[in-house]
C-alpha positions in Angstrom: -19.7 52.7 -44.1 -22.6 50.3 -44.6 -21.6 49.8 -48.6 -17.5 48.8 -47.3 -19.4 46.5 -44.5 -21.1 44.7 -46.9 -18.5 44.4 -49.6 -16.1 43.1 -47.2 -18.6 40.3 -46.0 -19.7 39.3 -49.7 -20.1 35.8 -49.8 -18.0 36.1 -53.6 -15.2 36.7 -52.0 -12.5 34.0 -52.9 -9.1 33.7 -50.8 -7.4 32.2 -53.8 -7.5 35.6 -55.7 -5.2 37.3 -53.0 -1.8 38.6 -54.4 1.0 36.1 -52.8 3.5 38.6 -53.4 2.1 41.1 -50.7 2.8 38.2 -48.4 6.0 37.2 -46.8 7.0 33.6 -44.9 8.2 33.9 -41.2 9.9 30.7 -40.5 9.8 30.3 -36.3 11.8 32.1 -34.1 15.2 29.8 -33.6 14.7 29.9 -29.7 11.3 28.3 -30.3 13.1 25.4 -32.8 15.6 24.8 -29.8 13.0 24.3 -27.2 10.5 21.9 -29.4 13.4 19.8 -30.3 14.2 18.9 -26.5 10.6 18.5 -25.4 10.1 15.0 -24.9 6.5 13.1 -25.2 5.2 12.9 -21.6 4.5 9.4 -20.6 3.2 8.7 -17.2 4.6 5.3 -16.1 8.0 6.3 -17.6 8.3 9.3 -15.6 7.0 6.9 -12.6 10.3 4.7 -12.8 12.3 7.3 -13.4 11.7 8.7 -10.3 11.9 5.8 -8.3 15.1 5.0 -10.2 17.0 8.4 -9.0 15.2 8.2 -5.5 18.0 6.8 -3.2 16.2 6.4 -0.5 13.7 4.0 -2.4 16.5 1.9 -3.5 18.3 1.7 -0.3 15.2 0.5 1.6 14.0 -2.3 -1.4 17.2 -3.1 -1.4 17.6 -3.9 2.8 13.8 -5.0 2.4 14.3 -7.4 0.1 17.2 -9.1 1.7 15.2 -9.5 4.7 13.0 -11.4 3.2 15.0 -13.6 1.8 16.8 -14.0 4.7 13.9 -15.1 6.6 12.5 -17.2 4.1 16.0 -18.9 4.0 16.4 -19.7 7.6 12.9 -20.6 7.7 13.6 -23.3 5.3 16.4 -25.1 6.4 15.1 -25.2 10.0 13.3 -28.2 10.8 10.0 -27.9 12.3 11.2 -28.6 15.7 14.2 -26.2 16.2 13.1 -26.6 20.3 16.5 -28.2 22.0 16.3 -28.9 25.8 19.8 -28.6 26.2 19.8 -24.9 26.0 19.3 -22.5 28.7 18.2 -19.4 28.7 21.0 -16.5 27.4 22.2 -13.6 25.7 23.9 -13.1 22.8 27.0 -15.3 21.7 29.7 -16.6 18.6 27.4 -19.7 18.5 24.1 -18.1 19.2 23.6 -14.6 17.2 20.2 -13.9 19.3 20.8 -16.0 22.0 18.5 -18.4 23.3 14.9 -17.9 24.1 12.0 -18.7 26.5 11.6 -22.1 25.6 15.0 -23.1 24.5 15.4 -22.1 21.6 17.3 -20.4 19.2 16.5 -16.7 19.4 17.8 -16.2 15.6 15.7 -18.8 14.0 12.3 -17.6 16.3 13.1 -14.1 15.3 13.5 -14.6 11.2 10.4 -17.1 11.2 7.9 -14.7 13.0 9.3 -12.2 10.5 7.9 -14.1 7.6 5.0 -14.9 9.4 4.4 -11.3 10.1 5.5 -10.3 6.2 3.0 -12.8 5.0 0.4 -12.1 7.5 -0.1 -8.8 6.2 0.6 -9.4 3.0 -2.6 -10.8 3.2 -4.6 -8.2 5.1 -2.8 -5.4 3.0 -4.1 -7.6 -0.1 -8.0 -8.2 1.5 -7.8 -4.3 2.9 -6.9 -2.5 -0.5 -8.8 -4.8 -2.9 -12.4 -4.5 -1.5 -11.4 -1.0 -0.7 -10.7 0.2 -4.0 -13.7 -2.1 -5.4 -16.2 -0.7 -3.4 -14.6 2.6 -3.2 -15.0 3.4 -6.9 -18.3 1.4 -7.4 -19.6 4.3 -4.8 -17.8 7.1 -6.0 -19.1 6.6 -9.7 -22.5 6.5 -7.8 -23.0 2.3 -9.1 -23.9 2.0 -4.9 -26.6 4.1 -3.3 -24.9 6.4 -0.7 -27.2 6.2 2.1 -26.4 3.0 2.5 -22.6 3.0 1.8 -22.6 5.4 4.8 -24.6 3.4 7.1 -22.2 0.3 6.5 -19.1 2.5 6.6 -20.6 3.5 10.3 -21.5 0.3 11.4 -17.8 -0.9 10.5 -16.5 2.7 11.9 -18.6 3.0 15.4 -18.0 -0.9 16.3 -15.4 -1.6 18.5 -12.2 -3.2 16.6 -11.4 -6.0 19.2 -15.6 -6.8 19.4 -15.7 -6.6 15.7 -12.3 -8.9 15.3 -14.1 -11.5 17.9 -17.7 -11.3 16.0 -16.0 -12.3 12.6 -13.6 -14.5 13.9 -15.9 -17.0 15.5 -17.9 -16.9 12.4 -15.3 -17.9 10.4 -14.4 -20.7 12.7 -17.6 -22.3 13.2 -16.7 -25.3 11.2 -13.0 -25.5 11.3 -12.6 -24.9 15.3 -9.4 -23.7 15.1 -7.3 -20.3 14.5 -5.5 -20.2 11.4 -3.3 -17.3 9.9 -6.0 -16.8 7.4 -9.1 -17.0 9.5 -6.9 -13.9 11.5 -6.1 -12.2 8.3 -9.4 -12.8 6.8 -11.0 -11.0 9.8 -8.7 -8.0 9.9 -8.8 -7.1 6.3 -12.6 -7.5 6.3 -12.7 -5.0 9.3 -10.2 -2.6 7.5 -11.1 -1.6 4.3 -13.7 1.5 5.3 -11.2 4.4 5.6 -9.8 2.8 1.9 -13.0 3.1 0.5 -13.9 6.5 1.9 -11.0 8.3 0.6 -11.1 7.0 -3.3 -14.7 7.4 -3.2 -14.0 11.7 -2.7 -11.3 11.3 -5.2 -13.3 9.6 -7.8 -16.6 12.1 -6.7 -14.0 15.1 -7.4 -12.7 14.0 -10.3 -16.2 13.1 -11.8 -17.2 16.1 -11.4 -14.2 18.2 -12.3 -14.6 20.3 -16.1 -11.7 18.0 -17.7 -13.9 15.1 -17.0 -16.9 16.6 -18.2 -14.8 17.9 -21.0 -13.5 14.3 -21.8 -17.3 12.6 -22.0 -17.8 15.8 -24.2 -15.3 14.7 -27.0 -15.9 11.3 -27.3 -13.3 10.0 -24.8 -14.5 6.0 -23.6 -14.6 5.1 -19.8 -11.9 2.8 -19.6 -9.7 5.4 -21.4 -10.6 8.4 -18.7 -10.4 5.4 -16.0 -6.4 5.0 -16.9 -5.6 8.1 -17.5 -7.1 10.1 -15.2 -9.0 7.5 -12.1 -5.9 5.4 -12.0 -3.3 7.9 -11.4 -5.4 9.6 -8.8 -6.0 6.4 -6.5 -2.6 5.0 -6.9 -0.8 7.2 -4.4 -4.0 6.8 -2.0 -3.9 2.9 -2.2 0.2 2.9 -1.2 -0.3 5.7 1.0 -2.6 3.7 3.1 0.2 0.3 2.5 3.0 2.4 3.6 1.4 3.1 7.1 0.1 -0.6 7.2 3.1 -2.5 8.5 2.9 -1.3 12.3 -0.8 -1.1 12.8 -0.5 -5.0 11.4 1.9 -6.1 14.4 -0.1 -4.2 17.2 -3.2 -6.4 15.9 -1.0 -9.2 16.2 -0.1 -8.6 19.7 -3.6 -7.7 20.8 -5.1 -10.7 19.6 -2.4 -12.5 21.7 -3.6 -11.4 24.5 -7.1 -11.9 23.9 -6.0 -15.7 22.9 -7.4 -15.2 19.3 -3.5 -15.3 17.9 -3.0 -18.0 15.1 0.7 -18.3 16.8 1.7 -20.3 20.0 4.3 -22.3 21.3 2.1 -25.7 20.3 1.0 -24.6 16.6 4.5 -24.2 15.5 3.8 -20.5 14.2 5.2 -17.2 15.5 5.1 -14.1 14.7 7.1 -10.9 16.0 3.7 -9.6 17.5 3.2 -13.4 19.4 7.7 -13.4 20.5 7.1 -9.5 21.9 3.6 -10.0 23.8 5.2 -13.3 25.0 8.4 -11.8 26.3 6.6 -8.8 28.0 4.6 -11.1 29.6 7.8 -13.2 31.1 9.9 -11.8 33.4 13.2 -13.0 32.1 13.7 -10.2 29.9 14.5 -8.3 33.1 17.6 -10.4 33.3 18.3 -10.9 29.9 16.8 -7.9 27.6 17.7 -9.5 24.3 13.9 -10.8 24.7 12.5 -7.6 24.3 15.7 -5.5 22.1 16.1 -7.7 19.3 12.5 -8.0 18.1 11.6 -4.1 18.9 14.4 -3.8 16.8 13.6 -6.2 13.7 10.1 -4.2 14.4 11.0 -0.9 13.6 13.8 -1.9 11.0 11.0 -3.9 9.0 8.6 -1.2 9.6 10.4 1.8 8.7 12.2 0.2 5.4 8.4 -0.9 4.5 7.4 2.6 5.2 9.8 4.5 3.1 9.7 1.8 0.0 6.1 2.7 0.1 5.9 6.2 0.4 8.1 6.7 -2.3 6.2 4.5 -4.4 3.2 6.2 -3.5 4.9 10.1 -4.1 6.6 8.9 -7.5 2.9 7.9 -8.9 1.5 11.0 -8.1 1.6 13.2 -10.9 2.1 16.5 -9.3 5.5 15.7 -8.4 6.8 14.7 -12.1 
């Protein structure tokens, strides 16, 4: 046995003297032919627009989303600055008057698309502030470039704060030398407030990622940063970041009417800004929606279309970037 063992593993042994003819070819099975010719090269943003492309619900509500936004930035437009006309009175619905007319003699229909694009472009700003510094700091801690003791004791500072207190602190700093409320002084303050629950949730994702075996398997091959960053960080934090968007629009118009009524709003009657926060506070605060409800209906109602065709344009962004659903 030992003389075969050591015959077999003599180092003179040479591959090329083997007899070809004891040999036969197996070409691959055809079912195996068939398959490989349909498989397809898997790209990761292709398969993203494809699914937003076959998701009808996505379409319909970009589609109803977009129109309302250029709807409001229309009427916006072509309405002069003051729209205010005494000879109105207060009343519903009409041929000549779509909304009626509001509080303060207006037109309900042009208050109604203008605090809409205020509202669409105040948190377009705070969604902006929120997901930016949230990602940035986010990743910075979760690839451990910030020490974690103190990224926690921020986080709890920002977490165990009242909002409204917290709002008010920034706020007046902010204002010291303009002395005045201005959408972005409001916007500025909320996003800066906002970003800690951002920030804690890609910070896990990054931590788990970073220390998951295909990550330590891709440093182990040679693979650079910025290469395992967009193809395996990016993908991951994508569906957090519109996750957090999709949820945003609501929580941004109950700021807006809470800061009404803690007089920190950057829209009033005098500053010629409204928002739909600012025309809802305003009408629950005046009784004439008892008599005419059309105060209170229409911008509920331009509330939760707005809010739910943000919601599901956002969600389905977020689910067709997550990679476990291609």
């Amino acid at each position: 046995m030992e003389e075969k063992n050591n015959d077999f593993n003599n180092d003179e042994f040479d591959i090329k003297t083997l007899n070809e003819s004891l040999f036969k070819f197996q070409p691959p099975k055809r079912e195996m032919a068939e398959i490989k010719d349909f498989i397809k090269p898997y790209s990761y943003w292709r398969s993203v627009f494809e699914k937003l492309y076959k998701n009808v619900f996505f379409l319909i509500s970009f589609s109803i989303l977009l129109l309302m936004i250029i709807l409001a930035i229309s009427v916006s437009t072509t309405t002069s600055e003051t729209y205010y006309n005494k000879t109105y009175e207060l009343a519903g619905p009409s041929l000549s008057h779509i909304f009626g007319i509001g509080n303060n003699n207006e037109d309900f229909w042009t208050t109604i698309w203008r605090g809409t694009l205020t509202t669409i472009l105040f948190g377009f700003i705070i969604i902006s502030i929120r997901m930016i510094a949230g990602t940035i700091l986010g990743a910075l801690w979760g690839y451990r470039l910030l020490n974690d003791i103190m990224m926690k004791w921020i986080t709890n500072v920002f977490s165990f704060i009242p909002r409204t207190i917290l709002w008010m602190l920034i706020c007046f700093f902010l204002i010291i030398n303009e002395k005045e409320i201005t959408l972005w002084v409001i916007a500025i303050t909320v996003g800066i407030s906002s970003w800690v629950n951002v920030a804690q949730s890609i910070n896990y994702k990054i931590k788990n990622i970073v220390n998951s075996n295909l990550h330590s398997a891709s440093i182990a091959i040679g693979t650079s940063r910025a290469k395992m960053f967009l193809k395996q960080i990016l993908p991951s934090i994508l569906p957090i970041i519109f996750n957090y968007i999709a949820l945003a629009f609501p929580e941004i118009v109950a700021i807006d009417s809470t800061l009404s009524l803690f007089n920190l709003s950057f829209a009033s009657n005098n500053s010629g800004y409204t928002s739909l926060g600012y025309i809802l506070n305003d009408s629950l605060l005046n009784s004439n929606w008892e008599m005419f409800p059309h105060l209170i209906v229409i911008p509920i109602t331009m509330i939760v279309f707005n809010a739910t065709f943000f919601y599901y344009t956002a969600h389905a962004i977020s689910r067709s970037l997550d990679a476990r659903y291609h």
